[in-house]
Every structure is written in C-alpha cells, then in structure tokens.
N, C-alpha and C positions, 0 to 999 in steps of 0.2 A: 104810485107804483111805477118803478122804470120800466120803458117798453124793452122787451128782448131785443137785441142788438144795437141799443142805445148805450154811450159812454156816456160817464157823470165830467160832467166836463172839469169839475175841482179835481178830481181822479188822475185825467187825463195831464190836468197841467204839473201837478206833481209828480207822478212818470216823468212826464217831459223834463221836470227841474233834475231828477235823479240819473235820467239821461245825462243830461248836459255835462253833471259833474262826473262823471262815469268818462263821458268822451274826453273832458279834461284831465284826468287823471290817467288815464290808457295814452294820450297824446305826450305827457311832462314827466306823467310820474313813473318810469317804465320798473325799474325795481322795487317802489311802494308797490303797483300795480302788481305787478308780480306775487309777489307779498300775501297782499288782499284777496287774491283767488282762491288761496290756502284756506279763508277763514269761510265759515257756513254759509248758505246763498242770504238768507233773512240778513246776516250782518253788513254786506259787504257795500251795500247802497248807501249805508249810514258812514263808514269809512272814505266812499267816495266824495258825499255831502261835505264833509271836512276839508277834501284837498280839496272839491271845487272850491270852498269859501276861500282857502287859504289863496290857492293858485290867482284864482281871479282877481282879488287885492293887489296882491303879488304884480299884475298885467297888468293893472291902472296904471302902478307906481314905474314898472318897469318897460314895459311897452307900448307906452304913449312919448317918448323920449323927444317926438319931434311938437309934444308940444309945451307952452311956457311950463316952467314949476307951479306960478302959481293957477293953472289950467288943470293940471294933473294933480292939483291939492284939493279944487275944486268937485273935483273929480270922483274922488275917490271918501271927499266930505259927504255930497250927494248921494252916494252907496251906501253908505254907513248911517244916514239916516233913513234910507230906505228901511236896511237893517233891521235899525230900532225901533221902525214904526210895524215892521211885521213881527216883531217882540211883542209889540203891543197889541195884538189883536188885528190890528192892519193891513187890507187889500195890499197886496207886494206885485206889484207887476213888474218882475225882474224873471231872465230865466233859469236861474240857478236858487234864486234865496226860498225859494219854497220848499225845496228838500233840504235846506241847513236849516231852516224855521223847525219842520218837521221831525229830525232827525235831535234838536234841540230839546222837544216837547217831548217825545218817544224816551230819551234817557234824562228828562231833565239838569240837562248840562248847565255847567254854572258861567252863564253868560257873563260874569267880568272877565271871564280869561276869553273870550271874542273883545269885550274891547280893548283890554290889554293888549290882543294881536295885534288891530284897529292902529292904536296908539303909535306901535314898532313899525309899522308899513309905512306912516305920515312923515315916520323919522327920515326915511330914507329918502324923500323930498328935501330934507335939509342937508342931511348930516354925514360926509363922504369917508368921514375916518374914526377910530376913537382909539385915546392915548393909551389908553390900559385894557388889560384882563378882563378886569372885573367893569370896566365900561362896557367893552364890549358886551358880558355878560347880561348887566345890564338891557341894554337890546335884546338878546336873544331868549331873555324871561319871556319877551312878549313873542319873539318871533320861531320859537321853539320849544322853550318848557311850556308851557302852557298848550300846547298838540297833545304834550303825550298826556297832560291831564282830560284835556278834552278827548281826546281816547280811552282812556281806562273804565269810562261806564259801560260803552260801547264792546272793547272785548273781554271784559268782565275779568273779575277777580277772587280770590281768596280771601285776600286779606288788603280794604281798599286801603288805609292807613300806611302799612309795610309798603305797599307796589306806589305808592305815589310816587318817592323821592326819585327810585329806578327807572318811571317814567318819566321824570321832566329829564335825568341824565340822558336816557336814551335821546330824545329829544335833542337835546344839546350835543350830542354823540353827532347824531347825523348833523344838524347845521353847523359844526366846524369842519366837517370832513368835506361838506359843501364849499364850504370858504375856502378849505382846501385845495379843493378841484379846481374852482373857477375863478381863480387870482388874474387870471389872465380876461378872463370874462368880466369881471367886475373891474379891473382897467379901464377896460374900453368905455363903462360908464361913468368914471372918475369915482370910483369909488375902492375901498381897501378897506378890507373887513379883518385882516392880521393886526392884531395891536401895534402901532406904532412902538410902543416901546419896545415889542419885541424886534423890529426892524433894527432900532436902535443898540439891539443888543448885539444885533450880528454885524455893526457899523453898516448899517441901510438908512436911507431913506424912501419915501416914495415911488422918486423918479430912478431909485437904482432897483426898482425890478422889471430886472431885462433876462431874456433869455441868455445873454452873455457873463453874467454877473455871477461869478461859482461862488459868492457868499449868499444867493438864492436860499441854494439846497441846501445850508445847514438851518435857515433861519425851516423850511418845509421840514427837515424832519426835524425840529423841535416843534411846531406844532402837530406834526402827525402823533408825535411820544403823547402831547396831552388832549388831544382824542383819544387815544387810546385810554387816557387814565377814565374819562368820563363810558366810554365802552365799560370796564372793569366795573364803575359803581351802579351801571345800569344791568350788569347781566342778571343777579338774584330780582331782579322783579319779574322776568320772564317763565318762571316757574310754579309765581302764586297766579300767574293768570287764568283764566277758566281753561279745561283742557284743550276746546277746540279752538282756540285763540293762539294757540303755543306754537303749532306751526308756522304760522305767518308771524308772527313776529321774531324765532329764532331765525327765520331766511331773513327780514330785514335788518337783522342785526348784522348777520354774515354774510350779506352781500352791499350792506354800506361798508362795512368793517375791511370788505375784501377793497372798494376803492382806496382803501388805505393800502393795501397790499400791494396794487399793482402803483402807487406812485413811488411806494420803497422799490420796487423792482425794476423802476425807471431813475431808478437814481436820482429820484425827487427832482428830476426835470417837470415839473409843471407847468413848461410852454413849447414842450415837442407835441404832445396830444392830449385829449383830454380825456384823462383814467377814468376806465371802464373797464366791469368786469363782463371775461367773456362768456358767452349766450350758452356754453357747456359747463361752465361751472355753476352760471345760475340755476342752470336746469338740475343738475347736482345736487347743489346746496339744497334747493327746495324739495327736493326727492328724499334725503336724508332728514330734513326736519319731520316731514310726514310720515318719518320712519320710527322717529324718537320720541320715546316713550314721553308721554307728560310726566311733569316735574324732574324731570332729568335737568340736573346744571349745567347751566353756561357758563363752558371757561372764557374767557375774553381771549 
C-alpha cells in the first residue's frame, strides 16, 4: 500500500518527461502551442510528447553546430537507440522519452513513422540542398507527413482513412511555409531547403539569395502559391476530426496560413523580418475557431 503523501516515483518521472516536453513546446512552438490549448486538458500532454520528441531531434542536429558532424550524428544515433530500447520494454533514462514512450502506448501509434522522422533529421547532417520538388518531398515524408499521421489518433477522427491524406498535407503545409520563413535562418546554416530547381527557374543560384536580389521575391511568391496549394488539400480533413479537436487545429491552420499572409504583405521580402503573425490576430483567429461550429469547412 502507498503511504499517504508519498509519490510513486515511475509517476513522478513521467510528469516530469511531460513537463519537459510541455516547457519545449511553450519555448519553440509558440503558435502550435497556442493551438494545443484549444484542445481538452486529457489531450494536450500527448500533443506536447510529440513536439518534444520532434523538437529535441531537431536540437541534436541543429544546435550542437559547434560540434564535428560526425559528433552530432553520434549524437543523436545514441538518442534514437535510447528510443528503441524504451520501445522495447526498456529502463529510458532520458528526460523527455517517457511521455513519447507513453503517449505511444496510450494511442498505439505506429512507430515506423518515429523512425521515418529519425531517418529525415540524420539527413540534415549530410545533406544541405535538394535539386527537386519531389526530393525535397522526399524529406519532408519523414520530417512532416508523418506528424500529422502521428497526430491523427491523438485528436481523433471520423473517418481515419478520408482524414489521413489531409493530415500529412497539413503537415507538409506547415513545413514549407517554415522553409519559407527561415530562408535566411537556414543560410546561416548552409543549408537551402527551396529546391534548387526552383532557384533555377527564377535564374538563381544559391549564393544569389541576398536581400538585394529582387528575383528573390518572385522565386518566394512561387513557393508561397504552392503552400498554399497543400493548405487547399489539407483543409477537408479538419472537419472529420472529433469535434473537440476542431478548434485547435482550424487556429493552426490560420495562423500558419496567416505567416503566409503577412510575407505577401511584405512584399515577399524574406530578409527585412522574420513573418509573424500578430499576438491580436492570433488571439482572434483562436476565439473565432472556438466559436465555429464543428464540421463547418475550411476554405483555404
């Protein structure tokens, strides 16, 4: 029998994992975050459990920059078999993989799209450009479709089959509009996540994206037009999803959708500031989704 005022200490460290990912998520992810609040209290630790997994990968690969590549491959090898040894049954002494282990078992999520992500993160140890589209795509199977699959137990569904494909779009929605934003962020890493061919198409290369360069902004709004197209095929899933799930994901829809908005309104300058939308509109949008009825459609 536990003694009254004693904590089970497995209890304790599980809080704590859902913590942590909780504090990473309110720290990176401020408009998911936002988002997430929308959705019931029971769900929302489970939403957090995902970004920390994603974000923290994420910080191997990304914010260890000062050390070798093959360090930070090391690196984030060692994680990943942590990983799959708490897959297996396995003591995890890690502070965040006990509420992704957890939150795994809870929905029974289909752990190859964890290492499909796994895979996408090791890339970016190597790999600083890719020539096509559908390369890129490529990548972003592991480093974006496969979220919104890994979400769709978690905020439940209608009809899981129909809401799949809408969520890997959504998914892919948000990470080009990401690549969007941070053209200039991802420079500074030597990396360039616009398909080379498309630079090619606007007569670019790498080294001509410069604030100076006004064939920039047509090459930005040709890829803002195809976000937007993957916006359009993600919107009809947001309507089979459970009803209390509907508001938090019509705000994330419209307030990624709006970072689109505000770089058309900057005249797809992408290195005067980095597009944000602002703290009254979000507040807005998310008041207005809480407002609308479920299964109401989303125009793109």
């Amino acid at each position: 029998m536990r003694r009254f005022g004693k904590e089970d200490p497995v209890e304790a460290d599980l809080a704590s994992a859902y913590e942590r990912c909780r504090a990473l998520h309110r720290q990176h992810g401020r408009t998911y975050y936002l988002a997430t609040r929308l959705l019931p209290t029971w769900k929302r630790r489970h939403v957090h459990a995902l970004y920390g997994f994603t974000r923290y990968a994420d910080e191997i690969v990304d914010r260890t920059e000062a050390l070798p590549p093959a360090e930070r491959a090391a690196r984030l090898t060692e994680w990943s078999e942590t990983f799959v040894a708490g897959l297996r049954g396995e003591p995890v002494d890690d502070p965040l993989l006990p509420a992704v282990l957890h939150t795994i078992a809870v929905f029974d999520l289909d752990v190859a799209d964890f290492a499909t992500f796994l895979r996408c993160m090791a890339m970016d140890l190597t790999i600083t450009s890719y020539e096509t589209y559908d390369d890129l795509l490529e990548y972003m199977e592991g480093s974006a479709a496969v979220i919104g699959t890994m979400m769709l137990p978690i905020l439940g569904t209608s009809d899981r089959i129909a809401a799949r494909e809408p969520a890997r779009q959504l998914g892919l929605a948000f990470q080009l509009t990401n690549f969007i934003r941070d053209v200039a962020e991802d420079l500074e890493r030597g990396r360039v996540y616009l398909p080379l061919a498309d630079l090619a198409r606007f007569g670019l290369t790498r080294d001509d994206l410069r604030p100076d360069n006004p064939k920039v902004k047509s090459l930005i709004a040709y890829e803002v037009s195809r976000a937007r197209r993957h916006y359009a095929f993600a919107a009809p899933g947001i309507p089979l999803l459970d009803p209390a799930s509907q508001a938090c994901m019509r705000t994330a829809y419209r307030l990624y959708g709006g970072i689109l908005d505000e770089v058309e309104a900057a005249g797809y300058d992408i290195f005067a500031r980095r597009a944000t939308v602002p703290s009254s509109r979000r507040a807005s949008v998310a008041v207005r989704s809480l407002l609308t009825r479920p299964g109401t459609p989303v125009h793109p």
